[in-house]
N, CA and C of each residue as an Amber inpcrd file, in Angstrom:
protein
   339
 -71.0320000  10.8690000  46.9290000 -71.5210000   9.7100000  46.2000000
 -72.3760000  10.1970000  45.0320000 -72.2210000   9.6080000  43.7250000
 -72.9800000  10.0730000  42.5190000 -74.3110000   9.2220000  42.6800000
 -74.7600000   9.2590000  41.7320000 -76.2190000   9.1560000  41.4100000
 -75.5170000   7.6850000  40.4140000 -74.6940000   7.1990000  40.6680000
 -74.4580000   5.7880000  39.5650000 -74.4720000   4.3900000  41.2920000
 -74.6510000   5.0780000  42.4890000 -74.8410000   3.9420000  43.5940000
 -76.1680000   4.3220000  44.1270000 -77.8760000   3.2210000  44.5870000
 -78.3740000   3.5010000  45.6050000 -78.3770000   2.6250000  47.0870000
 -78.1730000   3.2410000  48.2290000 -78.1680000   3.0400000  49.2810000
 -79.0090000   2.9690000  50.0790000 -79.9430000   2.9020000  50.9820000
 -80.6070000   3.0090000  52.2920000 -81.7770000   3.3380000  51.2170000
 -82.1050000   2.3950000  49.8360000 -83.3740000   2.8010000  49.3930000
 -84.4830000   2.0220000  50.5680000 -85.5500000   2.4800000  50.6900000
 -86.5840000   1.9300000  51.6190000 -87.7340000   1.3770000  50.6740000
 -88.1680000   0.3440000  51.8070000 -89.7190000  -0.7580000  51.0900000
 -90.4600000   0.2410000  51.2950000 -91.5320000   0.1210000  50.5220000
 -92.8500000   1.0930000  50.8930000 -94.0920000  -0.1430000  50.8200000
 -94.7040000   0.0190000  51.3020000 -96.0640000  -1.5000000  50.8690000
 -96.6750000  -0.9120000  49.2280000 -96.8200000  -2.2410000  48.6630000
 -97.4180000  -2.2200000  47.3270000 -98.9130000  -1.2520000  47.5620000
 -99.0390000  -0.6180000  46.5070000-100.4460000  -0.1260000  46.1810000
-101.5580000  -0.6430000  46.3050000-101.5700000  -2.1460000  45.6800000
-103.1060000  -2.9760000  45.6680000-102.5410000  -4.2720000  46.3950000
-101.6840000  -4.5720000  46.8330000-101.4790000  -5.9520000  47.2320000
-100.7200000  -6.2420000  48.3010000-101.6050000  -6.5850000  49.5400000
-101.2170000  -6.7210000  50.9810000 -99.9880000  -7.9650000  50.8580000
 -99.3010000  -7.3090000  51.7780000 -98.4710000  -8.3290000  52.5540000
 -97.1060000  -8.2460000  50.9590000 -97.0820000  -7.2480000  50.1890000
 -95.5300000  -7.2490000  49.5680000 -95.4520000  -5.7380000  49.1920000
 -94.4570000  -5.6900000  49.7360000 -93.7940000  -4.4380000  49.7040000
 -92.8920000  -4.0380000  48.7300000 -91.6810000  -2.8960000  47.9080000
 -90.9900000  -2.5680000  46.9140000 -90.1760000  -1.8060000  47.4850000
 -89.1650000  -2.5160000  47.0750000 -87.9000000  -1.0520000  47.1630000
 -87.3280000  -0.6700000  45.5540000 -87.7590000   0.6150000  45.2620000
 -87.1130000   1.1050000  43.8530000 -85.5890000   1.2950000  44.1510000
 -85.0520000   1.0870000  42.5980000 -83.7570000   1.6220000  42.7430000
 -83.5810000   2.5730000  41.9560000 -83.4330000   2.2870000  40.5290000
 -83.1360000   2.7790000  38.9880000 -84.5490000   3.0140000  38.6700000
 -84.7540000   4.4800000  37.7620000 -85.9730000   4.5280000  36.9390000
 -85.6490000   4.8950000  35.5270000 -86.6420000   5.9580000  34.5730000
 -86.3430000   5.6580000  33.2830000 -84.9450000   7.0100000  33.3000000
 -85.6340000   7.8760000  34.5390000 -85.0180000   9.0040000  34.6350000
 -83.4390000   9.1380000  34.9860000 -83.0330000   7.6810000  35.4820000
 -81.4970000   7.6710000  35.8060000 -81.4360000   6.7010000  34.5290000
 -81.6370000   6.1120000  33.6670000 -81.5490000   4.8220000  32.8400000
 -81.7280000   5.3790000  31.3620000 -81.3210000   6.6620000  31.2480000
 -81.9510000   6.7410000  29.8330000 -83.0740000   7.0030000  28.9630000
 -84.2280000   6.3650000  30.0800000 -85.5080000   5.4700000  29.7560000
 -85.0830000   4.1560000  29.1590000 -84.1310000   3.4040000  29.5590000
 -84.8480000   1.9870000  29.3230000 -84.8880000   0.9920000  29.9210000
 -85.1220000   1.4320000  31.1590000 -85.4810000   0.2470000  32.1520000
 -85.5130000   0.7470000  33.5630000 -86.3560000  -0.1390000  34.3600000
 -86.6470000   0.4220000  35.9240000 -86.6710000  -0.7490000  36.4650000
 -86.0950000  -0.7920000  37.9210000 -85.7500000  -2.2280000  38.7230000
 -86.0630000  -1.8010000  39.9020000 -86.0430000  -3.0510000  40.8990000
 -87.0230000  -2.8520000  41.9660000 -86.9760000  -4.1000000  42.7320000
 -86.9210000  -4.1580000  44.0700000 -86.7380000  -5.3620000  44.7010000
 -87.9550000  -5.5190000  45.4000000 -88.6870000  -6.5840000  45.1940000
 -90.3230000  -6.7070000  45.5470000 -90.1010000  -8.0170000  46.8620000
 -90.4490000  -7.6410000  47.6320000 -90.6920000  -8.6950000  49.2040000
 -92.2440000  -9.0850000  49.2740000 -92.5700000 -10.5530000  49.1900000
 -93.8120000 -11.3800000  49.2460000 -93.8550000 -11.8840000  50.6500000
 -94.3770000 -11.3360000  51.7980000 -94.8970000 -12.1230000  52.5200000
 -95.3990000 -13.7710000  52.5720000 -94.9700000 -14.6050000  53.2690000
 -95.6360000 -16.1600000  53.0650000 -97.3870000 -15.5380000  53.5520000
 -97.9040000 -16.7190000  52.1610000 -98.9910000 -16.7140000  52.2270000
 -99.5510000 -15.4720000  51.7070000 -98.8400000 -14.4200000  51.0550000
 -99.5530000 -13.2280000  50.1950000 -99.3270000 -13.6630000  48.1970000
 -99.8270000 -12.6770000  48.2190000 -99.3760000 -12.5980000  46.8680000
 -99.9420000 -11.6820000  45.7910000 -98.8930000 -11.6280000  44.4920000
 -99.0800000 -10.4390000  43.6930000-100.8150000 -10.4610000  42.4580000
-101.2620000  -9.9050000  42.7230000-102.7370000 -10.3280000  41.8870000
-102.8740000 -10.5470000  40.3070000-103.3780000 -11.1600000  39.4330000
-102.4750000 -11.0560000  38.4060000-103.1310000 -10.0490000  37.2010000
-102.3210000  -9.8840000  36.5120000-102.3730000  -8.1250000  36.0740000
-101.6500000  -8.7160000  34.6400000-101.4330000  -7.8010000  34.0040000
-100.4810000  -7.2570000  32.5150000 -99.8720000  -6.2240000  32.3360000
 -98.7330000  -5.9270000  31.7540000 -98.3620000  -4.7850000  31.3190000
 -98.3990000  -4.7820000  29.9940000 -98.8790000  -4.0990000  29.3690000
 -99.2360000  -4.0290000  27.9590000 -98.2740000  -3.4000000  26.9270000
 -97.0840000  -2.5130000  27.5710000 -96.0050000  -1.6580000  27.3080000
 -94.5630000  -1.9220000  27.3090000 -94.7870000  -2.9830000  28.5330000
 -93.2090000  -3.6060000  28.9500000 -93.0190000  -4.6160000  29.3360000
 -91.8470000  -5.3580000  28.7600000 -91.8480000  -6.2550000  29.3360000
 -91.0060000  -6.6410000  30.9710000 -91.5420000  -8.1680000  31.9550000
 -91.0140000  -7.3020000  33.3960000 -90.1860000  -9.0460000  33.5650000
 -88.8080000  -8.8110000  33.6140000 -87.5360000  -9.7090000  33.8710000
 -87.7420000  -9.9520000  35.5730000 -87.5970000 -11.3970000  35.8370000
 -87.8310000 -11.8840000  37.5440000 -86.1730000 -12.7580000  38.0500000
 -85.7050000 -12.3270000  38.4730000 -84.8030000 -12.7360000  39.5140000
 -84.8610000 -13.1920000  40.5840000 -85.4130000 -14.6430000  41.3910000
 -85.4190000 -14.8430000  42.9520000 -84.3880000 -14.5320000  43.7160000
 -84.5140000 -14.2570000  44.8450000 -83.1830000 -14.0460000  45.4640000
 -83.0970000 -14.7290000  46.6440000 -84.2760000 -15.3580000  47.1260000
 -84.2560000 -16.1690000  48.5250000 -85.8150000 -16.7270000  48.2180000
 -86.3080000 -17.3470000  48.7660000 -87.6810000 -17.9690000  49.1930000
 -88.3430000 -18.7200000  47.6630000 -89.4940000 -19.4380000  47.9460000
 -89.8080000 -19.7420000  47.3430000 -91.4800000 -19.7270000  47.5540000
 -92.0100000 -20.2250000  45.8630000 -93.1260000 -19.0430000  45.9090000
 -93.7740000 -19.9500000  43.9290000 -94.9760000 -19.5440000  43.5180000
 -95.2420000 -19.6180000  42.2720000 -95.6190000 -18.5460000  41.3740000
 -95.2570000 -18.5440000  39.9980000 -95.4610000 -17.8050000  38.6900000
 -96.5830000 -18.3910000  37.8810000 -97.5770000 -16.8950000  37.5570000
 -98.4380000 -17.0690000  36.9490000 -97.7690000 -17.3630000  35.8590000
 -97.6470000 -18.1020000  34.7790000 -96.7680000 -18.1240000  33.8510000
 -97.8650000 -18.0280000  32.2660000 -99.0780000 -17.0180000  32.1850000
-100.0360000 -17.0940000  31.1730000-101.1730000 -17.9560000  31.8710000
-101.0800000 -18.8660000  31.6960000-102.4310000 -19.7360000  32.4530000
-101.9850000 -20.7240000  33.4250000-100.5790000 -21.0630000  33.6040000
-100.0450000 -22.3400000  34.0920000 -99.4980000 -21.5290000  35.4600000
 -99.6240000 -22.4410000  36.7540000 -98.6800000 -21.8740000  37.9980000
 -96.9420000 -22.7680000  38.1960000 -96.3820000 -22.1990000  38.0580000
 -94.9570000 -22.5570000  37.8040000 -94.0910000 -22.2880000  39.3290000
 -93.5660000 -23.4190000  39.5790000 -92.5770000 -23.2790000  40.5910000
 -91.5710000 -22.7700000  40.4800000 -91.2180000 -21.5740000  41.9260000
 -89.8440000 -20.9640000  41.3370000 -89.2600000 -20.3290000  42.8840000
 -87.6950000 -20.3830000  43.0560000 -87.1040000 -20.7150000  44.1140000
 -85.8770000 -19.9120000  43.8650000 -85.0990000 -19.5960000  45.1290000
 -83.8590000 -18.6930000  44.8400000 -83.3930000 -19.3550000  43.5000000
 -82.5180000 -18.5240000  42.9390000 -81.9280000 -19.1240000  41.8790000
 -82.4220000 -18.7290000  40.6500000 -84.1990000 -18.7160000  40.6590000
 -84.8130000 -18.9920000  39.0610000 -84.5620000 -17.5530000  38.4620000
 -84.7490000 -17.5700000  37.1010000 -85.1380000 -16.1670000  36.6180000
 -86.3210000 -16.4790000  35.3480000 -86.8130000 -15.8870000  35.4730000
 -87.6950000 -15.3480000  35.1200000 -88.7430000 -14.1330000  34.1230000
 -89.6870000 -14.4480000  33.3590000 -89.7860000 -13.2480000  32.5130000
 -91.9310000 -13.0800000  32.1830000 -91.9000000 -12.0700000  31.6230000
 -93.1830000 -11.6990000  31.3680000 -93.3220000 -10.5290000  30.7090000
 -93.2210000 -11.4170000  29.5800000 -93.1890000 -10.8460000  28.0000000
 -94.5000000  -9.5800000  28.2130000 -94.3180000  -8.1740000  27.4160000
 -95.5360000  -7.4020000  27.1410000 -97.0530000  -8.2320000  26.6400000
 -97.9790000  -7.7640000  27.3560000 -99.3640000  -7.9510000  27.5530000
 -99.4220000  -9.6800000  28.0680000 -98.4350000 -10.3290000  28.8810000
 -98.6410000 -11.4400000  29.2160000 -99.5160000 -11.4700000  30.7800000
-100.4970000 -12.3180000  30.8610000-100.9430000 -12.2380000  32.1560000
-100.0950000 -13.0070000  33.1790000 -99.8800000 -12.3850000  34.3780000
 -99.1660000 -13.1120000  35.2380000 -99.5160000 -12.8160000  36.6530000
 -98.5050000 -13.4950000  37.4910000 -99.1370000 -13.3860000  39.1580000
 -97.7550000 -14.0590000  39.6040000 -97.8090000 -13.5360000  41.0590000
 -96.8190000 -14.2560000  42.1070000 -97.2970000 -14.8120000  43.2830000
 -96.8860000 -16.1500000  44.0760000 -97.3610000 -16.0370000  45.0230000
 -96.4190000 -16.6360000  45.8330000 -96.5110000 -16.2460000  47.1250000
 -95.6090000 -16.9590000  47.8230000 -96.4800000 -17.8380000  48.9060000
 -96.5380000 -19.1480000  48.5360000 -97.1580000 -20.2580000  48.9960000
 -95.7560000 -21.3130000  50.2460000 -94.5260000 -20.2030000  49.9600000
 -93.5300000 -21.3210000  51.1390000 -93.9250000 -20.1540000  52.6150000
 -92.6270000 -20.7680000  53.1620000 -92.7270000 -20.4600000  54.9450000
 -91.9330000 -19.4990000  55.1440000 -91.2820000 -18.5560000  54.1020000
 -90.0620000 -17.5870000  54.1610000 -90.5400000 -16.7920000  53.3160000
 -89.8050000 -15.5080000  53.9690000 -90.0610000 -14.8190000  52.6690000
 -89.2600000 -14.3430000  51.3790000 -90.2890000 -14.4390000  50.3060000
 -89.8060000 -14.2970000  48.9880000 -89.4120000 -12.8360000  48.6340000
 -88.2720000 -13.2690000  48.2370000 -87.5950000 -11.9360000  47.5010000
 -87.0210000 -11.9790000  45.9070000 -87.8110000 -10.9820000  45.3880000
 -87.5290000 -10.3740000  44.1080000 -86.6710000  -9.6380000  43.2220000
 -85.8060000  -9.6620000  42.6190000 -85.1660000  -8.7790000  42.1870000
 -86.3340000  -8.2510000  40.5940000 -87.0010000  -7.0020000  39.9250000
 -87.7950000  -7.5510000  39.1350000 -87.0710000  -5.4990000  38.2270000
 -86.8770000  -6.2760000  37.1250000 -86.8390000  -5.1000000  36.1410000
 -87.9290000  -5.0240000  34.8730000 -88.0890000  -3.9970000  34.3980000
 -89.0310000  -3.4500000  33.4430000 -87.9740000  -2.8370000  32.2750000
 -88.2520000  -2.9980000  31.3420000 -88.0690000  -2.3900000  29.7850000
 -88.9430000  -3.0570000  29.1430000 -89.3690000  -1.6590000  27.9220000
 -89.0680000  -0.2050000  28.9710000 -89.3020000   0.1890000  30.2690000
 -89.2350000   0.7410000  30.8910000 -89.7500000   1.3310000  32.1390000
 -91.0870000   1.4870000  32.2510000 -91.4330000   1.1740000  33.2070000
 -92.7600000   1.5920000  33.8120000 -92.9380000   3.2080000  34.7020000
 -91.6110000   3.7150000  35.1440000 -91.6650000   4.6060000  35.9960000
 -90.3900000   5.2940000  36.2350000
């Protein structure tokens, strides 16, 4: 198998934020450098703290659950299906306020990593 499929990538728990975990797939180092993706799992009742990236901008894909987007100052509802974005130096946040858990599909360009 080449390095163009990943398989049996594993969650690791987030750095600063209990209860959601990441599975990497793609970084800048298989991509060229221009873009890194990542499937982020929100625990009900956790959520992502809200932050900026000042460098990149970070594309949101739901893939199951539902949950809200810091969307700059406003909290925005968003549910399998939505997609999602957060333009460079935008402030944002996630939370998952339903009874399931939320899943992410979330890419960066450029890359973060």
């Amino acid at each position: 198998m080449g390095n163009n499929i990943k398989k049996r990538a594993e969650f690791i728990k987030h750095p600063s934020n209990e209860g959601v975990f990441m599975k990497h797939f793609f970084g800048k180092d298989e991509t060229d450098g221009l873009i890194n993706n990542l499937e982020v799992n929100v625990m009900p009742g956790f959520s992502i703290a809200e932050h900026t990236h000042e460098d990149s901008g970070e594309f949101f894909f739901v893939i199951s659950g539902r949950g809200e987007f810091l969307d700059g100052t406003d909290w925005v509802p968003i549910g399998a299906g939505d997609a999602f974005k957060a333009p460079k130096g935008m402030k944002h946040a996630i939370r998952n306020n339903g009874a399931e858990l939320l899943r992410i599909f979330s890419t960066f360009s450029p890359p973060i990593r």
